[in-house]
Structures are given as structure tokens and as C-alpha cells.
GULUMTI-405729 format. One record per residue: residue in one letter; x, y, z of N, C-alpha, C, O in turn. Coordinates in Angstrom, 2 decimals, decimal comma, padded with zeros to 5 digits. Example, Ala and Ser with C-alpha at 12.3 -4.5 7.8 and 13.67 -1.06 7.14 Angstrom:
2
{code:a	n_c1:013,19	n_c2:-005,69	n_c3:007,80	ca_c1:012,30	ca_c2:-004,50	ca_c3:007,80	c_c1:013,20	c_c2:-003,30	c_c3:007,80	o_c1:014,24	o_c2:-003,32	o_c3:008,46}
{code:s	n_c1:012,85	n_c2:-002,25	n_c3:007,08	ca_c1:013,67	ca_c2:-001,06	ca_c3:007,14	c_c1:012,90	c_c2:000,03	c_c3:007,87	o_c1:013,41	o_c2:001,14	o_c3:008,04}
***
This chain:
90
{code:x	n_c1:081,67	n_c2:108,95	n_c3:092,20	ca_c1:081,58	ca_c2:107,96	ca_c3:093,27	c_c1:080,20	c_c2:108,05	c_c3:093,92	o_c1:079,83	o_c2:109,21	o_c3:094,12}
{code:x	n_c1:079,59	n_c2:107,36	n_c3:094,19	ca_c1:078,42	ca_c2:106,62	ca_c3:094,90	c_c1:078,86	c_c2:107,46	c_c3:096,32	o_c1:079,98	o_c2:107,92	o_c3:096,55}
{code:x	n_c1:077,32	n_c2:107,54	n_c3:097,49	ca_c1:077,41	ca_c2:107,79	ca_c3:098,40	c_c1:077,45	c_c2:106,56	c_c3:099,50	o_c1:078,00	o_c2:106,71	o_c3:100,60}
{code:x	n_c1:076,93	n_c2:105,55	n_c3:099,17	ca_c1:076,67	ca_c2:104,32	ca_c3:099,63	c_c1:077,58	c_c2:103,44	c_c3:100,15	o_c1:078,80	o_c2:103,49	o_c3:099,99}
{code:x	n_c1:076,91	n_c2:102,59	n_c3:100,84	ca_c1:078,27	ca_c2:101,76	ca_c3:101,52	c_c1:078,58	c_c2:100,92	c_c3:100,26	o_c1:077,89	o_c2:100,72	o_c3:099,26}
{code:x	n_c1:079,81	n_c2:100,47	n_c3:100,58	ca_c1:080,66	ca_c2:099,69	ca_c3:099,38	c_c1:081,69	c_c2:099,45	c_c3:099,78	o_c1:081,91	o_c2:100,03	o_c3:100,85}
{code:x	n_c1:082,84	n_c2:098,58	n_c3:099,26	ca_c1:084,02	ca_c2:098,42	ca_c3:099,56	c_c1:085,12	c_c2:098,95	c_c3:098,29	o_c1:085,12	o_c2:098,52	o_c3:097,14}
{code:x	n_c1:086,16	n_c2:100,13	n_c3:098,92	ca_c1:087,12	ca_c2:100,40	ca_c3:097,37	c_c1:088,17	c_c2:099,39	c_c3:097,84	o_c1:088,52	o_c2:098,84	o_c3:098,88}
{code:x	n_c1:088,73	n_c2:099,43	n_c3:095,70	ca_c1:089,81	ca_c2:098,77	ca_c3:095,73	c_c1:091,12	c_c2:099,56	c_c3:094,94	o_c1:091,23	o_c2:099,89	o_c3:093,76}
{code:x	n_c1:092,01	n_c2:099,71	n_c3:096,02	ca_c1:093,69	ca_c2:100,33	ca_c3:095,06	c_c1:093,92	c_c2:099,45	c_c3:093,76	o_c1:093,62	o_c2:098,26	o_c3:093,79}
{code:x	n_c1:094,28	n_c2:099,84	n_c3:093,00	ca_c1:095,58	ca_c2:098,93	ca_c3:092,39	c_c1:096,76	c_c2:099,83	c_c3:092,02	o_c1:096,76	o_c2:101,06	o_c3:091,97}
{code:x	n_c1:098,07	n_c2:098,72	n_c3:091,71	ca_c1:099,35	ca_c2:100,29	ca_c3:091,23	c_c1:099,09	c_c2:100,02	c_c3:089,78	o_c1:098,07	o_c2:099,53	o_c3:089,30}
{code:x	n_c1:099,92	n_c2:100,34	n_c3:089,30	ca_c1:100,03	ca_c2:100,43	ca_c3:087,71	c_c1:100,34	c_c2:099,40	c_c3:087,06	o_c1:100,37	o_c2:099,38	o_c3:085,83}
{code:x	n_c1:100,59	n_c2:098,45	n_c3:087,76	ca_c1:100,81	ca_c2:096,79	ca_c3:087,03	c_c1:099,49	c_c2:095,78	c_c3:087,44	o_c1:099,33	o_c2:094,56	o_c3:087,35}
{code:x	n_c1:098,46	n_c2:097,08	n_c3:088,03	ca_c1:097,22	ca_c2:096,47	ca_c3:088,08	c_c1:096,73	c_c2:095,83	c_c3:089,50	o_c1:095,58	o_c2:095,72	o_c3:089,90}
{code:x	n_c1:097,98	n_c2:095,43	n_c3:090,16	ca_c1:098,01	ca_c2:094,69	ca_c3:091,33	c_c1:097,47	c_c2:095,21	c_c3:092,56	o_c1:098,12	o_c2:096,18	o_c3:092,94}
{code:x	n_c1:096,45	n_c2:094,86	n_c3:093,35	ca_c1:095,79	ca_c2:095,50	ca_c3:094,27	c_c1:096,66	c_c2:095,46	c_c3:095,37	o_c1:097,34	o_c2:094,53	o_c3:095,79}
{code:x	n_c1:096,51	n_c2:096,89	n_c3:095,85	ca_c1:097,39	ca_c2:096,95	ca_c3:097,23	c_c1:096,81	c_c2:097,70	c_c3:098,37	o_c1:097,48	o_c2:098,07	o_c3:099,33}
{code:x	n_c1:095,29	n_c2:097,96	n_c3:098,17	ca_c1:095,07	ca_c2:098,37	ca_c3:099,15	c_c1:093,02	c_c2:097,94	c_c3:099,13	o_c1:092,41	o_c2:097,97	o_c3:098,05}
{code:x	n_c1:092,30	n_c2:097,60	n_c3:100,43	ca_c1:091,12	ca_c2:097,34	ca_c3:100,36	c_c1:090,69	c_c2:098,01	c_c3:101,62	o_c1:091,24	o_c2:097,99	o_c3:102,72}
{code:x	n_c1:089,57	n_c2:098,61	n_c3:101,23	ca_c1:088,81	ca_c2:098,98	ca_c3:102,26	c_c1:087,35	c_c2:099,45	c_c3:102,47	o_c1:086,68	o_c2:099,42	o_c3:101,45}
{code:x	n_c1:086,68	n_c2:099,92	n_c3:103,69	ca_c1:085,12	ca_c2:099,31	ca_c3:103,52	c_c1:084,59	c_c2:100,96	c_c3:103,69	o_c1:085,27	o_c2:101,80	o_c3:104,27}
{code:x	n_c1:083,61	n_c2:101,16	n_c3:103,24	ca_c1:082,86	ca_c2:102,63	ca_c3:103,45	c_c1:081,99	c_c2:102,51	c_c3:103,50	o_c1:081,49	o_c2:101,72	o_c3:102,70}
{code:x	n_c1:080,97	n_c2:103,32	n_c3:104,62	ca_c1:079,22	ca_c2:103,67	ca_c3:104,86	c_c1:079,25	c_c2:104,96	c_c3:103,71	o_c1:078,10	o_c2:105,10	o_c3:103,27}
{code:x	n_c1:080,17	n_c2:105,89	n_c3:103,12	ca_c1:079,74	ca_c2:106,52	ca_c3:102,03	c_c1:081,36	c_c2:106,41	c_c3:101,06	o_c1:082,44	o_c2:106,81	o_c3:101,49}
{code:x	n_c1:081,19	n_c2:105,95	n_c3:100,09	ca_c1:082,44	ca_c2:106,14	ca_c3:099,62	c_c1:082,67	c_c2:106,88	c_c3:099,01	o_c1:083,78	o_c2:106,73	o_c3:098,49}
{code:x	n_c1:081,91	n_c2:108,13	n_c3:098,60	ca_c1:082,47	ca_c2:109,14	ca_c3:097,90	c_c1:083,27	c_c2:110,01	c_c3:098,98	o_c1:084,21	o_c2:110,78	o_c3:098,83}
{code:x	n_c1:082,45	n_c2:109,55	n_c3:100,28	ca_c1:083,31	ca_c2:110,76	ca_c3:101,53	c_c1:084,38	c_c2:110,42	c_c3:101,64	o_c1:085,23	o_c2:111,25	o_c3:101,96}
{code:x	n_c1:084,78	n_c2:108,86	n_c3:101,41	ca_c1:085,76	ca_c2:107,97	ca_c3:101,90	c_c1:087,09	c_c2:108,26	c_c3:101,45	o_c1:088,11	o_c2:108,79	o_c3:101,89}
{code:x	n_c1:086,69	n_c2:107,71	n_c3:100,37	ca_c1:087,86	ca_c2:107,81	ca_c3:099,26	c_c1:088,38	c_c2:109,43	c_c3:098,82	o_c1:089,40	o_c2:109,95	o_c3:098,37}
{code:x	n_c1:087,44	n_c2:109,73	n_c3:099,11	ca_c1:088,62	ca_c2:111,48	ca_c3:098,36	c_c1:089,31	c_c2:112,11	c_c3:100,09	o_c1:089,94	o_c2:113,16	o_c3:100,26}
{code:x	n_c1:088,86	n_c2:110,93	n_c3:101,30	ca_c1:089,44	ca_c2:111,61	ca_c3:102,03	c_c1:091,57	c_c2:110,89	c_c3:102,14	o_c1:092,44	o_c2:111,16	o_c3:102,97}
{code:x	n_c1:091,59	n_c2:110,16	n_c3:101,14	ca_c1:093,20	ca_c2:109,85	ca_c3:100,93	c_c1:093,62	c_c2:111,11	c_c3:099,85	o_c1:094,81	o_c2:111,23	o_c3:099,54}
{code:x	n_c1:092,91	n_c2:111,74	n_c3:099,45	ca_c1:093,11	ca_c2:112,27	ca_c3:098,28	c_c1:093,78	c_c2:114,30	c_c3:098,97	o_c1:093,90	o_c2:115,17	o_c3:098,11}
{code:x	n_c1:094,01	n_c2:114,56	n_c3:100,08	ca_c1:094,42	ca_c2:115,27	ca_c3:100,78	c_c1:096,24	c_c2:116,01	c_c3:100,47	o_c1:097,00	o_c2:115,35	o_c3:099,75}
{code:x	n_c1:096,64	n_c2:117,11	n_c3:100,97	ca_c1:097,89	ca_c2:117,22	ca_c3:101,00	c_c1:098,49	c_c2:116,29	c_c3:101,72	o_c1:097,80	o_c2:115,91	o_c3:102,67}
{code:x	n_c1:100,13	n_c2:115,47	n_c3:101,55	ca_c1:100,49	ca_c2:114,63	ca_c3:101,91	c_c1:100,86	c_c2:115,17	c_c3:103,43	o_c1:100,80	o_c2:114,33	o_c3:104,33}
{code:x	n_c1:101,20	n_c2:116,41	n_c3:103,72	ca_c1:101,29	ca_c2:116,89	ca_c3:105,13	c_c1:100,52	c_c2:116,51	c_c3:106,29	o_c1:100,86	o_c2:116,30	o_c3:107,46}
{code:x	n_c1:099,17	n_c2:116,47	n_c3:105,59	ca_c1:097,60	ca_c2:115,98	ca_c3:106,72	c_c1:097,74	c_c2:114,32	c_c3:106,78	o_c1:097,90	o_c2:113,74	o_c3:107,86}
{code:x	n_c1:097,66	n_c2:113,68	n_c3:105,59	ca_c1:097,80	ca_c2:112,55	ca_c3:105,35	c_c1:099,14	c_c2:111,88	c_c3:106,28	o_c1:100,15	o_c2:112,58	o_c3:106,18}
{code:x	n_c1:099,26	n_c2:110,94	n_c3:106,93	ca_c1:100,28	ca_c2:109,64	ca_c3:107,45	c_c1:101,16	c_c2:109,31	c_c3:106,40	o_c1:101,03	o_c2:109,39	o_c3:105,18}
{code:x	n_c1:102,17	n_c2:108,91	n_c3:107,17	ca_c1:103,29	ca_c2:108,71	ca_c3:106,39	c_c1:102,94	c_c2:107,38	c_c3:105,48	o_c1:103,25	o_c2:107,14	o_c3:104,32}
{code:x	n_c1:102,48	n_c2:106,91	n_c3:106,05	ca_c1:101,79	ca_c2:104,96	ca_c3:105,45	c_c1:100,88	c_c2:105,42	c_c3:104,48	o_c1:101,22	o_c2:104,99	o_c3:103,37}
{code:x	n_c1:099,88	n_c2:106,10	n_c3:104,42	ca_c1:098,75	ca_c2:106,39	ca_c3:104,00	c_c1:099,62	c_c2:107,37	c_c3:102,54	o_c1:099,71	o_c2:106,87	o_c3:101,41}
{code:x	n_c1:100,01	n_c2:108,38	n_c3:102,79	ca_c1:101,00	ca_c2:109,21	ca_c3:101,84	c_c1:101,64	c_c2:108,40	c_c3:100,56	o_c1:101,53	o_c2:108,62	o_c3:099,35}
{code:x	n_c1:102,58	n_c2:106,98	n_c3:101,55	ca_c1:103,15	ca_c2:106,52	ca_c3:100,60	c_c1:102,13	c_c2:105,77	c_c3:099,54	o_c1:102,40	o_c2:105,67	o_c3:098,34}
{code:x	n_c1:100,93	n_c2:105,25	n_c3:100,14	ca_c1:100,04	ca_c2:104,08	ca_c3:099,74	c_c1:099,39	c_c2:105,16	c_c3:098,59	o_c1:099,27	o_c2:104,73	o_c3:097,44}
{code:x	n_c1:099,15	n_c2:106,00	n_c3:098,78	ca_c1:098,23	ca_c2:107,55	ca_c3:097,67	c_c1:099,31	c_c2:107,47	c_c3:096,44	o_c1:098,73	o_c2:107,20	o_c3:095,39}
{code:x	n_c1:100,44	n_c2:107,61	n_c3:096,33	ca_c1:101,09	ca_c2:107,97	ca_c3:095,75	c_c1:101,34	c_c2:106,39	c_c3:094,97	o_c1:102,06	o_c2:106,50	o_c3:093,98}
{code:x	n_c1:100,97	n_c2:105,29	n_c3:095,19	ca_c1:101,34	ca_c2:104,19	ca_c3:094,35	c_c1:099,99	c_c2:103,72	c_c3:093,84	o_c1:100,03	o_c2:102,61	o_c3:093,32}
{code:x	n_c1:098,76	n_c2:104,33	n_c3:093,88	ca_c1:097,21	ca_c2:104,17	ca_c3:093,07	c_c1:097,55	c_c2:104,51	c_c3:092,46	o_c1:098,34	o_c2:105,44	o_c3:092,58}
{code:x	n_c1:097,00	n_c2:103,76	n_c3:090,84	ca_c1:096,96	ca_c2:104,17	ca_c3:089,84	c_c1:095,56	c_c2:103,77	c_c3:089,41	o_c1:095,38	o_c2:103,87	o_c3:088,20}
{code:x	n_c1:094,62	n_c2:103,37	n_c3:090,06	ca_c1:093,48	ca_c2:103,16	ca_c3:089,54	c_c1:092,71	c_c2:102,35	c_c3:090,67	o_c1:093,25	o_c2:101,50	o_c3:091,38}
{code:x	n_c1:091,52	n_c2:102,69	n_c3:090,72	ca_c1:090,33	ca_c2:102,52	ca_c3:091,78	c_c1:089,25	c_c2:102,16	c_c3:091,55	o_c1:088,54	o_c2:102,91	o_c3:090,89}
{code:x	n_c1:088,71	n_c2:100,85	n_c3:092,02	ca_c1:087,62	ca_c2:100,32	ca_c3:091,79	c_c1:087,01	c_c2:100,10	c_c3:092,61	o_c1:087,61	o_c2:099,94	o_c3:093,67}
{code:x	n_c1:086,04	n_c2:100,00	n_c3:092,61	ca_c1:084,66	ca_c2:099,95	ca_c3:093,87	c_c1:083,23	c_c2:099,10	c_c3:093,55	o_c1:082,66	o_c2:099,09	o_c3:092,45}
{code:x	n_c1:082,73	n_c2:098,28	n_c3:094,94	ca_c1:081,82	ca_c2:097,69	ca_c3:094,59	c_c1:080,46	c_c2:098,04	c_c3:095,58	o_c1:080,52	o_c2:097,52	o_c3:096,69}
{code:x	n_c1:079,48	n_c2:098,70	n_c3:095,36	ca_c1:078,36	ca_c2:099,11	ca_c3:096,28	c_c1:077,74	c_c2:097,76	c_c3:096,75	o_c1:077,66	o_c2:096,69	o_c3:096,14}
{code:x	n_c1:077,35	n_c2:098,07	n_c3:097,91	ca_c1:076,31	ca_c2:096,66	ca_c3:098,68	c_c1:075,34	c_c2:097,72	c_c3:099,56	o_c1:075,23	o_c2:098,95	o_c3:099,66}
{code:x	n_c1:074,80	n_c2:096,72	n_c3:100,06	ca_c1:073,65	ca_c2:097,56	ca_c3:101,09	c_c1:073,69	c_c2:098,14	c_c3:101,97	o_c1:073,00	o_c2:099,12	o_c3:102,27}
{code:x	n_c1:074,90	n_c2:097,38	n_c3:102,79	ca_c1:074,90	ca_c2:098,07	ca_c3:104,21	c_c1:076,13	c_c2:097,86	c_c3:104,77	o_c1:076,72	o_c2:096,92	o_c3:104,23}
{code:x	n_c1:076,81	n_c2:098,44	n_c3:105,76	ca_c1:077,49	ca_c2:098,75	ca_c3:106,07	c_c1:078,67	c_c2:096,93	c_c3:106,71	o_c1:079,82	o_c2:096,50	o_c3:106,60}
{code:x	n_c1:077,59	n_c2:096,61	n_c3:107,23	ca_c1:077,64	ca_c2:094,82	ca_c3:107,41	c_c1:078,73	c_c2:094,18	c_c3:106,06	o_c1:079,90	o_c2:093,80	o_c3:105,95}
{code:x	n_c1:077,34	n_c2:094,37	n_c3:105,08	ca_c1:077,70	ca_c2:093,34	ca_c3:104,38	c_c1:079,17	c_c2:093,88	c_c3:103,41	o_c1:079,57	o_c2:093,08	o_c3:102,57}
{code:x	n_c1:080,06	n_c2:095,44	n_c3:103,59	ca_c1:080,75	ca_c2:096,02	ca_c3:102,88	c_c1:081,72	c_c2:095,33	c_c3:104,21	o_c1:082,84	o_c2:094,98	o_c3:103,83}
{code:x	n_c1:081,45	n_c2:095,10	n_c3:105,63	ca_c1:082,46	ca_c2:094,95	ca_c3:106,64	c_c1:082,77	c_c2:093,17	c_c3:106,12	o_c1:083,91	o_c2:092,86	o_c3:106,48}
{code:x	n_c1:082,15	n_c2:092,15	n_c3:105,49	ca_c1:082,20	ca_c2:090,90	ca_c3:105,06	c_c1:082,75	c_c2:090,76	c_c3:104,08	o_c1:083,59	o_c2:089,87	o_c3:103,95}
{code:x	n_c1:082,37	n_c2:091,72	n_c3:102,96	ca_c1:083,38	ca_c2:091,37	ca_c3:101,57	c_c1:084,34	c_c2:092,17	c_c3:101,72	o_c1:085,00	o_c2:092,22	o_c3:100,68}
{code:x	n_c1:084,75	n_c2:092,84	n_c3:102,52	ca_c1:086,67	ca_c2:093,47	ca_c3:102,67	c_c1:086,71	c_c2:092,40	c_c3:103,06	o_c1:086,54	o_c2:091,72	o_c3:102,05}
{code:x	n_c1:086,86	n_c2:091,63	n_c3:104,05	ca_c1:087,31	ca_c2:090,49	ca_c3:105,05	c_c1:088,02	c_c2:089,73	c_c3:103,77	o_c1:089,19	o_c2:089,51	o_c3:103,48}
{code:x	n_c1:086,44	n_c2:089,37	n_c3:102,99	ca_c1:086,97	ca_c2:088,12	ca_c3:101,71	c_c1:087,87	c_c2:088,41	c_c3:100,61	o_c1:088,54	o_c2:087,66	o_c3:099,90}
{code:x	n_c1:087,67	n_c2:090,47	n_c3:100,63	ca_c1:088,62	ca_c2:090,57	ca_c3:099,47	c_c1:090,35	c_c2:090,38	c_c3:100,11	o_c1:091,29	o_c2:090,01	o_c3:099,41}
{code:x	n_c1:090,43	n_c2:090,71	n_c3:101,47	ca_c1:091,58	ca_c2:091,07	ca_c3:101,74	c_c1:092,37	c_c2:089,55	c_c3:101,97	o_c1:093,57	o_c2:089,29	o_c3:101,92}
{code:x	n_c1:091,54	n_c2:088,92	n_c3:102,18	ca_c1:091,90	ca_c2:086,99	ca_c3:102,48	c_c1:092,37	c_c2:087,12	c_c3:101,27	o_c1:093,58	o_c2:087,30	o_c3:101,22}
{code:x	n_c1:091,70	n_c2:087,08	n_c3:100,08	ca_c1:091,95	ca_c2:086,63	ca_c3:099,08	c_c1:092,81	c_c2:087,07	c_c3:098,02	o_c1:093,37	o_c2:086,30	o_c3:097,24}
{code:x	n_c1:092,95	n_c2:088,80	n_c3:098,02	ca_c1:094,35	ca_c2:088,88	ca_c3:097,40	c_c1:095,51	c_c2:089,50	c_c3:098,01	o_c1:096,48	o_c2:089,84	o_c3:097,33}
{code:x	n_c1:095,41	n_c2:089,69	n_c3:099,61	ca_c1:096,48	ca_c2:089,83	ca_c3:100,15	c_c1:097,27	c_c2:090,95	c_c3:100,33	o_c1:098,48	o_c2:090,87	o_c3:100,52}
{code:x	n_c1:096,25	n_c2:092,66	n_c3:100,23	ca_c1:097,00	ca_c2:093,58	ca_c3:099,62	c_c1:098,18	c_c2:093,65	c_c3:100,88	o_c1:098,16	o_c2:093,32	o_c3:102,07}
{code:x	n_c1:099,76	n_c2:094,56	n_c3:099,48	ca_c1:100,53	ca_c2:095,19	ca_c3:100,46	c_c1:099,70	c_c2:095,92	c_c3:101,77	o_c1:099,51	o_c2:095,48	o_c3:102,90}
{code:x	n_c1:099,39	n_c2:096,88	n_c3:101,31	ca_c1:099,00	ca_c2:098,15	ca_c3:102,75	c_c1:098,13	c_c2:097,44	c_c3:103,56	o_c1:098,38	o_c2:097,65	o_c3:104,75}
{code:x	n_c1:097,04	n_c2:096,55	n_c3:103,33	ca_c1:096,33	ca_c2:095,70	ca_c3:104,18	c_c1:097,18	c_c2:095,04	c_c3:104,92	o_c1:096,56	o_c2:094,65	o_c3:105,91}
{code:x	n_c1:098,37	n_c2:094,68	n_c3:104,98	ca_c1:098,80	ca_c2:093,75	ca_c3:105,35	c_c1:100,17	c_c2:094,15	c_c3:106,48	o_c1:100,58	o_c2:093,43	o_c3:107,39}
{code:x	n_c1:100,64	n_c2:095,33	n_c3:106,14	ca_c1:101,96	ca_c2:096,40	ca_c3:107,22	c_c1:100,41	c_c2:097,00	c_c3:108,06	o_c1:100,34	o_c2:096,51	o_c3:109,18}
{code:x	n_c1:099,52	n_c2:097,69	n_c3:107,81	ca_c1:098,80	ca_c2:097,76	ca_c3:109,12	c_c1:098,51	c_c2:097,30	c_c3:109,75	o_c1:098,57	o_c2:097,78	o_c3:110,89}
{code:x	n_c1:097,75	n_c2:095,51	n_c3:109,49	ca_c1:097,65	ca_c2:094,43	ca_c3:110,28	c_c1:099,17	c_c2:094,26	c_c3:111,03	o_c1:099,34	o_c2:094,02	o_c3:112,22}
{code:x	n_c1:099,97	n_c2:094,40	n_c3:110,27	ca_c1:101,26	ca_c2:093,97	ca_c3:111,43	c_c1:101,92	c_c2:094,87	c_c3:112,50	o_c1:102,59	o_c2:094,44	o_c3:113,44}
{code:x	n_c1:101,66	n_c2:096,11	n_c3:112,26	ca_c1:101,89	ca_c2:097,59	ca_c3:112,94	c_c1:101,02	c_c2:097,83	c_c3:114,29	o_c1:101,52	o_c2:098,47	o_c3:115,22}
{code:x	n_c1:099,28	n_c2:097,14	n_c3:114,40	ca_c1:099,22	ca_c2:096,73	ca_c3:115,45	c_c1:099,26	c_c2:095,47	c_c3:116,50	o_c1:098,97	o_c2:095,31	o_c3:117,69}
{code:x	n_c1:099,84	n_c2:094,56	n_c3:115,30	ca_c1:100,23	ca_c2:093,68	ca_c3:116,53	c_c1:101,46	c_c2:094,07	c_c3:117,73	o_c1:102,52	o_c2:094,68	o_c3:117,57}
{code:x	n_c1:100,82	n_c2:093,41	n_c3:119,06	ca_c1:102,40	ca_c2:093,33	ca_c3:119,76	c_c1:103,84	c_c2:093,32	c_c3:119,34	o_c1:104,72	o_c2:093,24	o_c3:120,19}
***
């Protein structure tokens, strides 16, 4: 993994992305889901345990990794993107 900002992407094993998110380093990022499930959240725990494969795209800066989550998450809608958005609403 790259140190750089970028945005990763989950998928489960039928390929289907279920989780997006943005990093100023993503090698720090990403191995920090990668923890005993004890440290790790119960949300976060379950979401680790249904990756089956991880893809990532580097950009420049931290900006432009905060713009293409926005577009990736519009656009395919992950599960886990989508129970956190609702967990802090009212």
C-alpha cells in the first residue's frame, strides 16, 4: 500500500463494494481495520470480517480523495457507508 492520500475500496466475495473511504496515508489507514476484533467496533468488526478484497485509488491530496469518496459513495451505495450515515442521524 502507498503512503499517499487516496481513497480505499471494500468489496465481499461476490465482488460487491460495501465499504468506501478516504486517507491522507493509506497504508496507515487501512491496516488500521486490520486489528484484534476486541479494539475494533462492533460495526467496524463485522464490516473486516465481510472484505474479501481491496482496492485503492491514489490522488494528490487530501481534498481531492475527500471528492471522489463523495462520488464513489453516491454512486455505488455501499452497505457500511450507508448504517453509519444513518446511526448519526437524529
Amino acid at each position: 500500500m502507498p503512503t499517499t492520500p487516496g481513497v480505499y475500496i471494500y468489496k465481499n466475495i461476490q465482488s460487491k463494494v460495501i465499504y468506501i473511504g478516504k486517507a491522507k496515508n493509506l497504508k496507515q489507514r487501512v491496516s488500521s481495520y486490520f486489528k484484534p476484533p476486541t479494539i475494533l467496533g462492533l460495526k467496524t468488526a463485522k464490516l473486516v470480517q465481510n472484505i474479501a478484497s481491496l482496492e485503492y485509488i491514489r490522488v494528490q491530496s487530501e481534498i481531492e480523495a475527500l471528492l471522489l469518496e463523495s462520488q464513489l459513495i453516491k454512486k455505488f451505495k455501499p452497505f457500511y457507508n450507508l448504517i453509519s450515515k444513518d446511526d448519526k442521524s437524529p
